[in-house]
C-alpha positions in Angstrom: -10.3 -1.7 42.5 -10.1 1.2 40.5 -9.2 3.6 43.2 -6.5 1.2 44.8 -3.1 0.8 44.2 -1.3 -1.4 41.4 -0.2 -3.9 43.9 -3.4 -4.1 45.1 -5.3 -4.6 42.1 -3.0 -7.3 40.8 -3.7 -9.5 43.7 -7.7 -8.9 43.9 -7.6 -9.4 40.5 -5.7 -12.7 40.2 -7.7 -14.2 43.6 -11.0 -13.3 41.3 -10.2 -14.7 38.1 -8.8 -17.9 40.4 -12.0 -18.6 42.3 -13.5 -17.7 39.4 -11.6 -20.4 37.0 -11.7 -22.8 39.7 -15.3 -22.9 39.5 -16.3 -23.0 36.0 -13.2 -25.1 34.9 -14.4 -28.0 37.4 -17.5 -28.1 35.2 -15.5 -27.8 32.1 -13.7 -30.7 32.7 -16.3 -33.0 33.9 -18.0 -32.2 30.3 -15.1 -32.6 28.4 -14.8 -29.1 27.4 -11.9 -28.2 28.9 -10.5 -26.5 25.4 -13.7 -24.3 25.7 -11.8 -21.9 27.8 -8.5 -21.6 25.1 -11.2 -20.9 21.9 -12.8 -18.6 23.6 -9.4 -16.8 24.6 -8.3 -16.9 20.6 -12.3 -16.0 19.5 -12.2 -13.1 21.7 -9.2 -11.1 20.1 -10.8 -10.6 16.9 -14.2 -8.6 19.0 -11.0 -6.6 20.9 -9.2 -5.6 17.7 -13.0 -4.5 16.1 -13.9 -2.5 19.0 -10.5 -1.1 18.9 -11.2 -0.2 15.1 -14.5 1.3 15.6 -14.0 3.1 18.9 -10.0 3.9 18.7 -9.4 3.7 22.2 -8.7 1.2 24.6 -12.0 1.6 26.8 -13.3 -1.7 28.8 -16.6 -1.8 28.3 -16.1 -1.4 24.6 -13.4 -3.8 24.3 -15.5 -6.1 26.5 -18.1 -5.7 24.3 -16.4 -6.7 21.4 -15.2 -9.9 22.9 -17.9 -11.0 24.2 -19.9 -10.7 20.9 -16.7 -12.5 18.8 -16.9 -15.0 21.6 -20.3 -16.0 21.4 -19.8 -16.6 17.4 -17.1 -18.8 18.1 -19.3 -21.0 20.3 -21.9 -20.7 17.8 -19.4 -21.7 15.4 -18.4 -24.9 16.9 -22.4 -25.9 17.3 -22.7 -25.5 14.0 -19.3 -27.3 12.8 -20.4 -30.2 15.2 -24.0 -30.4 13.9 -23.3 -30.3 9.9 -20.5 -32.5 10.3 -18.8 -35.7 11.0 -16.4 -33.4 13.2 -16.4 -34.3 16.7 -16.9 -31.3 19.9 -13.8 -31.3 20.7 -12.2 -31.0 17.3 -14.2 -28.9 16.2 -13.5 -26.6 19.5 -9.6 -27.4 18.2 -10.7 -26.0 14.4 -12.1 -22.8 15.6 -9.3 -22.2 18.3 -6.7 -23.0 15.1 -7.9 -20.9 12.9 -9.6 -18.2 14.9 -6.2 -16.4 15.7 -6.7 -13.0 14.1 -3.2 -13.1 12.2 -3.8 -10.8 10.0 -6.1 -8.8 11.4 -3.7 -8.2 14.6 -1.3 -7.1 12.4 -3.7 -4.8 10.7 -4.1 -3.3 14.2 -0.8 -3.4 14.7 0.5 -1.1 11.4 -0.9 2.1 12.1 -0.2 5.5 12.0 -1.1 7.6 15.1 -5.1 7.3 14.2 -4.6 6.8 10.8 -5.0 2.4 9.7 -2.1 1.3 7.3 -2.9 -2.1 7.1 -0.1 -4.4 5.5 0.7 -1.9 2.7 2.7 0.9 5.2 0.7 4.2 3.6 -2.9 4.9 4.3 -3.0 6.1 0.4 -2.4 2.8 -0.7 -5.2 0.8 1.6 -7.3 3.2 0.5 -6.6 2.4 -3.0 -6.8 -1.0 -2.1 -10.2 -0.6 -0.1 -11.9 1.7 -3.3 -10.9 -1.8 -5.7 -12.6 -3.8 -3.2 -15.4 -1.5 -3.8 -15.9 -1.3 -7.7 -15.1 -5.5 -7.5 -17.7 -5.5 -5.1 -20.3 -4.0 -7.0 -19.3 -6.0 -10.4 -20.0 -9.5 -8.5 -23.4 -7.8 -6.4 -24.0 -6.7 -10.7 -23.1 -10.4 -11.8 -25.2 -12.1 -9.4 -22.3 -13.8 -7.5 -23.0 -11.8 -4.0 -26.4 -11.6 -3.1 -28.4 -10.2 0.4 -27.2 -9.6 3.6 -23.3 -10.4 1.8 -23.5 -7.0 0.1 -24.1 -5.0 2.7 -21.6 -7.1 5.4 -18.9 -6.8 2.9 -19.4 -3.5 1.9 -19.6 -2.1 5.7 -16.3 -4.1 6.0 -14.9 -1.8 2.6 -16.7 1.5 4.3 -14.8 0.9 8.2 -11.8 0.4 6.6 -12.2 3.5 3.8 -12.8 5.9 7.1 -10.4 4.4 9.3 -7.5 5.0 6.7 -8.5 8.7 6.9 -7.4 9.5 3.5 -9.0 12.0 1.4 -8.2 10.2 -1.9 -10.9 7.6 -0.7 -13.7 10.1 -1.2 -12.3 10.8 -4.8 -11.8 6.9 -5.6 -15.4 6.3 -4.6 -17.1 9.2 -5.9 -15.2 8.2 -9.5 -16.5 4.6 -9.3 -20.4 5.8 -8.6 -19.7 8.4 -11.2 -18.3 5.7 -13.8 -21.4 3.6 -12.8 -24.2 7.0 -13.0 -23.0 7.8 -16.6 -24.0 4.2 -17.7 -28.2 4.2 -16.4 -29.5 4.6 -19.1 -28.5 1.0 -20.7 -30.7 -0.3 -18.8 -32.6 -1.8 -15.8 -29.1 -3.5 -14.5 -27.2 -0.2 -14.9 -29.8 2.1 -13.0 -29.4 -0.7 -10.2 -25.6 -0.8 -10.1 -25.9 3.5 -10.2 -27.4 3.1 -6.8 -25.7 0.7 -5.3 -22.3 2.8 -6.6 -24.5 5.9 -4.9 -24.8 4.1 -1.8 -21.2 2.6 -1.5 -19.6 6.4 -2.2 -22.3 8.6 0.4 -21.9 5.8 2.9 -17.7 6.5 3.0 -17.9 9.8 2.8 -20.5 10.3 5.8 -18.0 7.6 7.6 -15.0 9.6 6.4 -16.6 12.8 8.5 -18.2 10.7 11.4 -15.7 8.4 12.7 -12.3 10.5 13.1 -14.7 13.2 14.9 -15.3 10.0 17.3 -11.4 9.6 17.3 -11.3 13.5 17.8 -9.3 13.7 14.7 -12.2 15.0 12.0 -9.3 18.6 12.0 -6.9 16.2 9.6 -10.1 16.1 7.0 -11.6 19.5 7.2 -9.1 21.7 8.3 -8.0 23.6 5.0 -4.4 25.1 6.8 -3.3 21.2 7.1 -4.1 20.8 4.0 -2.5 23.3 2.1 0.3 23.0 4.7 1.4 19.6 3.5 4.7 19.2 1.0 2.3 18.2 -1.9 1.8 21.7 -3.3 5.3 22.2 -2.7 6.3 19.3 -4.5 4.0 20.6 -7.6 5.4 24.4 -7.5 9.0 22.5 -7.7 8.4 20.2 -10.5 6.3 22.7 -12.4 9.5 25.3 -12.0 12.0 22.3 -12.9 9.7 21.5 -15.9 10.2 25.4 -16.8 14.1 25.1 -16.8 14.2 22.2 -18.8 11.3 21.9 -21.0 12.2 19.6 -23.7 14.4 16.9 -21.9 13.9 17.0 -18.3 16.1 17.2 -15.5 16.2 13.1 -16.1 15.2 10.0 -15.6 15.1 9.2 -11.8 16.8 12.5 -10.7 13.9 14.2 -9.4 14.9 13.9 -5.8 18.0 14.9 -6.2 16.7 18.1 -8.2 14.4 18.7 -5.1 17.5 18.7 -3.1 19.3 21.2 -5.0 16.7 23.6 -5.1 15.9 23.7 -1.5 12.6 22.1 -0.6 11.8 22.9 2.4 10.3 19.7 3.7 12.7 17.1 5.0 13.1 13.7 3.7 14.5 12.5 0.4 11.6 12.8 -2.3 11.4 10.8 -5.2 8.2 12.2 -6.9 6.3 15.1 -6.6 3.0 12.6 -6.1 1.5 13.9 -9.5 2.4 11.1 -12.6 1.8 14.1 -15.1 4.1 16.3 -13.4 6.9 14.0 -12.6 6.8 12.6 -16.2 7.5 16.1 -17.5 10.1 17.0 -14.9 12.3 14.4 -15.9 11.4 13.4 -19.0 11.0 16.7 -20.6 8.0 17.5 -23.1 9.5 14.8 -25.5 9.5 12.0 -22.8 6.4 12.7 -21.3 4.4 13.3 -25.1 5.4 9.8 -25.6 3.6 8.3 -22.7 0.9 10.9 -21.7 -0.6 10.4 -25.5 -0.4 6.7 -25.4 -2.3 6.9 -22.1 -4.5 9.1 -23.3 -5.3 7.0 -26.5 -6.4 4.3 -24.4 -8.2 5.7 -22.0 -10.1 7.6 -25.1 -10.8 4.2 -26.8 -11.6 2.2 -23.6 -14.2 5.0 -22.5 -15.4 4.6 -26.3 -15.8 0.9 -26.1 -17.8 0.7 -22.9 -20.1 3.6 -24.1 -21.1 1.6 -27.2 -21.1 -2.1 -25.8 -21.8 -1.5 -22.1 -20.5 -4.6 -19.8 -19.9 -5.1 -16.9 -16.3 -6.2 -17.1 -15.2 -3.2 -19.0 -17.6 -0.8 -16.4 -14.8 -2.6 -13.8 -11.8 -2.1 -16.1 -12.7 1.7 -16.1 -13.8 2.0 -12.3 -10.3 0.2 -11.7 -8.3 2.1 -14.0 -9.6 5.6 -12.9 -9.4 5.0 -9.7 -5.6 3.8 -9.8 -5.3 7.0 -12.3 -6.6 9.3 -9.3 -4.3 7.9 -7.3 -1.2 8.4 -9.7 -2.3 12.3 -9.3 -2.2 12.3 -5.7 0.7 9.7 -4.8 2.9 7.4 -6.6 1.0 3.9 -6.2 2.9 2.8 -9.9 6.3 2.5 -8.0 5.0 -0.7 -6.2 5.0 -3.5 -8.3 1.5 -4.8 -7.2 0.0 -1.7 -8.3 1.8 -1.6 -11.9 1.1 -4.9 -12.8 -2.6 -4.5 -11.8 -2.2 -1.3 -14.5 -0.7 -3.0 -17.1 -3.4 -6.2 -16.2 -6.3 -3.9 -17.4 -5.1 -2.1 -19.8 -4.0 -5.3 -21.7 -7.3 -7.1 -21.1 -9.3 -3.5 -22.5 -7.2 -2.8 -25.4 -8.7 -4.4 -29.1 -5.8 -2.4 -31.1 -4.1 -5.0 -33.5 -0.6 -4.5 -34.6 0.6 -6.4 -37.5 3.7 -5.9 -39.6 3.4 -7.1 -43.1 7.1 -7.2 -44.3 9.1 -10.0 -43.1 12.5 -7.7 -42.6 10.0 -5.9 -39.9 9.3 -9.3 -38.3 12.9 -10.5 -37.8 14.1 -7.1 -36.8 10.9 -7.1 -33.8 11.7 -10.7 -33.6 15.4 -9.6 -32.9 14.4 -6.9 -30.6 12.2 -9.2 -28.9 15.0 -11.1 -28.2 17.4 -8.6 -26.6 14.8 -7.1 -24.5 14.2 -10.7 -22.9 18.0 -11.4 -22.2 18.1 -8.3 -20.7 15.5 -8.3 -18.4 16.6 -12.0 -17.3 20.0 -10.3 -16.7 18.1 -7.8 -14.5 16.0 -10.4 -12.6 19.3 -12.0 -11.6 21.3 -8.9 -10.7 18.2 -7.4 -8.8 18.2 -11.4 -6.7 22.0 -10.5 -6.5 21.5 -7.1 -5.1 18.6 -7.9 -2.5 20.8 -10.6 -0.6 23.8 -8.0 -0.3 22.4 -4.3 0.4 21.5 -5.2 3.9 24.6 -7.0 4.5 27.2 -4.3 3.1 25.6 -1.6 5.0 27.4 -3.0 8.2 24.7 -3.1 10.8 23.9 -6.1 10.9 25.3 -9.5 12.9 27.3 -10.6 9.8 30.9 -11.5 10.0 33.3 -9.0 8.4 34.5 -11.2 5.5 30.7 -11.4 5.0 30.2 -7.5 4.7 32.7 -7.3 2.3 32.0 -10.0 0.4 28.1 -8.4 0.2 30.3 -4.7 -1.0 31.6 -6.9 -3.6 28.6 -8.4 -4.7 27.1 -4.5 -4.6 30.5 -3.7 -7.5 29.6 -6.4 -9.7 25.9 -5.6 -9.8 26.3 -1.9 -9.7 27.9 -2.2 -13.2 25.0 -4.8 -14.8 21.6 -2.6 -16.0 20.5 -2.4 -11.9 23.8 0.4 -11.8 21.6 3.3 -11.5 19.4 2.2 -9.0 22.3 0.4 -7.1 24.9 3.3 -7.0 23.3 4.6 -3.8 23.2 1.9 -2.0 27.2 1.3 -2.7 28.0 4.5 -2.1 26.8 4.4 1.7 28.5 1.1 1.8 32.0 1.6 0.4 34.9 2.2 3.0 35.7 6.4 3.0 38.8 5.8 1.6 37.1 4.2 -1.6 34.4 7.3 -2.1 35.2 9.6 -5.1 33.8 12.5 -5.4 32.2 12.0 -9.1 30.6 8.9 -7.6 29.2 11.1 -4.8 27.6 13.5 -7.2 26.2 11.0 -9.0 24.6 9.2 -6.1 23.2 12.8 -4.8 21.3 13.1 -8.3 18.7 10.4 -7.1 19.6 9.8 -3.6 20.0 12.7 -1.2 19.6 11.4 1.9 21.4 12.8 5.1 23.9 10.0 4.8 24.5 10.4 1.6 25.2 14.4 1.9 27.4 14.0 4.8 29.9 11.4 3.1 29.7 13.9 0.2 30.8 16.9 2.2 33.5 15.1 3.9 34.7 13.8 0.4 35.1 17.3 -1.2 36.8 18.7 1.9 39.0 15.6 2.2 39.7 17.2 -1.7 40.4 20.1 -1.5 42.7 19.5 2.0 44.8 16.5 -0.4 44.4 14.3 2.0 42.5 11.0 2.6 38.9 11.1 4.0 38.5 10.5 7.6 37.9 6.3 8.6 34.7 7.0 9.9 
């Protein structure tokens, strides 16, 4: 079959698979297990999405493999459902079919990158930031007592395959931190020097499945090969923020306007970009020395009295508070994770539960004037919840490319004026600005937009703009 023609295949293949059917269905039926056949369909998808995983190819005998082997655990599954329940066979055959559809993990499958895995998240940074929590949570509940066995090492395989199949070197640096957060606490005792090696196990297992899987992939150059490296825009990025840092060392180019600074001096990586993937470094390019003192110290107080805190009292759950809050503090080097919400909140989450400072104001005038402040800063950020609701059902809309009616579209521009002057006006200008009609772009509002928006769409209206200008006559209609 493999030598013969498409047509050919296609009808050997069906006349097999319907003698074959034919003759095990008769069977099924007269055993009442005619749903057999649809489990093992849904059961078998997982085995070809894990072969996929492991081998990254799309090779039979692996992916056959893989079936078969999910297969069989679905049939084992429904013995077992039938035999330590109430459930009958063939609702128990209907439980397994039901829930064995891989939803999530087809759509892990599904979101990757070339070789790289992406999972749900859409960067291979984040799962890997994602994977290295899974880790350090993992080791807290093996150090707890709550996962015991064969669990810790299934799960942790599961938190290794996915680690190498990301392909992101920040997962060796998020796993090295969490065995070396773990290895300076042995000596408190007999737990400790138990959770050291199972920290030291956890980061040499990813980083030998790091090196050994893309070489089966025949991608192991992305890892090891130091022109890629030093060929990506991160040291750019650096160089540029460092340099904008130099020309404005006290307040910053500002707040948000990084990308656009990028843009003006010429980086020569395409692409509109927000942050030069270093926390440190974007905090003193647009916030100056003054705006970055201000949050760099109070980070660095914390972290100073949290590391204090767990060296005198050793737990557990301040060991995971560190392991979680270095590792998204690696990350914030490397990438931007705090621009996701999910990964904020989860910052803000542990340094909360870490931090025993007290702050109490004795005068009453002090208290009525926080109270006060209190106050305003809750109005305002229920204004902003409404006017960012506001602004998520209209920016796809006023952009135009989409089935709506045109009343609709301008309605949505509309609805993009009234929020654009609320507190949301910064972050809403760009979006506006590529939807207003030509005739209604100005150029002011075009070099404001440019500041933290650069995009090609962006630039072009722009240009067009000032040459409509300087001309005196209206921008073009399109």
């Amino acid at each position: 079959m493999i030598g013969g023609s498409i047509t050919t295949n296609i009808m050997l293949g069906t006349a097999l698979l319907g003698a074959t059917a034919g003759v095990i269905g008769t069977f099924a039926v007269l055993r009442r297990r005619a749903l057999m056949g649809d489990m093992l369909s849904h059961a078998a998808l997982p085995g070809i999405c894990l072969a996929f995983l492991v081998t990254n190819n799309r090779n039979r005998l692996g992916l056959s493999i893989g079936a078969l082997v999910t297969g069989l655990l679905g049939i084992a599954l429904v013995a077992v459902i039938t035999r330590w329940t109430r459930t009958k066979e063939d609702a128990a055959i209907g439980i397994v079919q039901f829930y064995g559809v891989p939803r999530v993990l087809g759509e892990f499958i599904a979101t990757s990158a070339g070789s790289r895995v992406v999972g749900h998240v859409g960067q291979a940074n984040l799962l890997a930031d994602y994977v290295a929590l899974g880790q350090a949570s993992l080791l807290y509940l093996v150090a707890r007592e709550r996962i015991r066995g064969g669990w810790w090492w299934g799960v942790a395989a599961l938190l290794v395959l996915a680690s190498a199949c990301a392909q992101s070197r920040s997962a060796i640096l998020f796993s090295l931190w969490i065995g070396a957060a773990a290895f300076c606490l042995r000596d408190q005792g007999p737990q400790w020097r138990r959770l050291a090696r199972q920290a030291g196990v956890l980061a040499a297992a990813t980083l030998a499945a790091m090196v050994a899987i893309p070489r089966l992939h025949g991608t192991a150059e992305r890892l090891l090969d130091a022109q890629l490296i030093l060929a990506e825009p991160r040291t750019a990025l650096w160089a540029l923020a460092w340099r904008l840092f130099a020309e404005s060392p006290w307040l910053g180019v500002g707040w948000g306007e990084f990308a656009g600074a990028a843009f003006s001096a010429g980086l020569p990586h395409a692409g509109v970009w927000t942050s030069p993937h270093n926390l440190f470094l974007q905090l003193a390019a647009e916030a100056g020395l003054i705006g970055a003192a201000l949050i760099l110290v109070a980070a660095l107080r914390w972290s100073r009295g949290a590391w204090r805190d767990l060296r005198s009292a050793a737990t557990l759950p301040l060991w995971w508070v560190a392991a979680v809050a270095g590792t998204i503090g690696l990350h914030a080097l490397l990438e931007y994770p705090l621009w996701y919400a999910h990964v904020l909140g989860l910052a803000a989450f542990v340094a909360g539960i870490a931090s025993r400072t007290r702050f109490t104001v004795p005068a009453a005038p002090l208290r009525g004037g926080l109270a006060a402040m209190s106050a305003v800063a809750f109005a305002l950020l229920a204004w902003t919840l409404v006017d960012y609701q506001r602004f998520d059902r209209a920016c796809v809309i006023a952009g135009g490319r989409t089935l709506a009616a045109p009343a609709e579209v301008s309605a949505a521009v509309d609805e993009l004026r009234a929020v654009a002057r609320g507190p949301l006006g910064a972050q809403v200008a760009p979006w506006l600005y590529q939807s207003l009609p030509p005739g209604e772009v100005s150029v002011d509002m075009g070099e404001r937009v440019l500041r933290r928006w650069p995009s090609p769409l962006v630039v072009a209206r722009h240009a067009a703009a000032l040459a409509s200008a300087r001309r005196g006559v209206p921008p073009p209609s399109r």
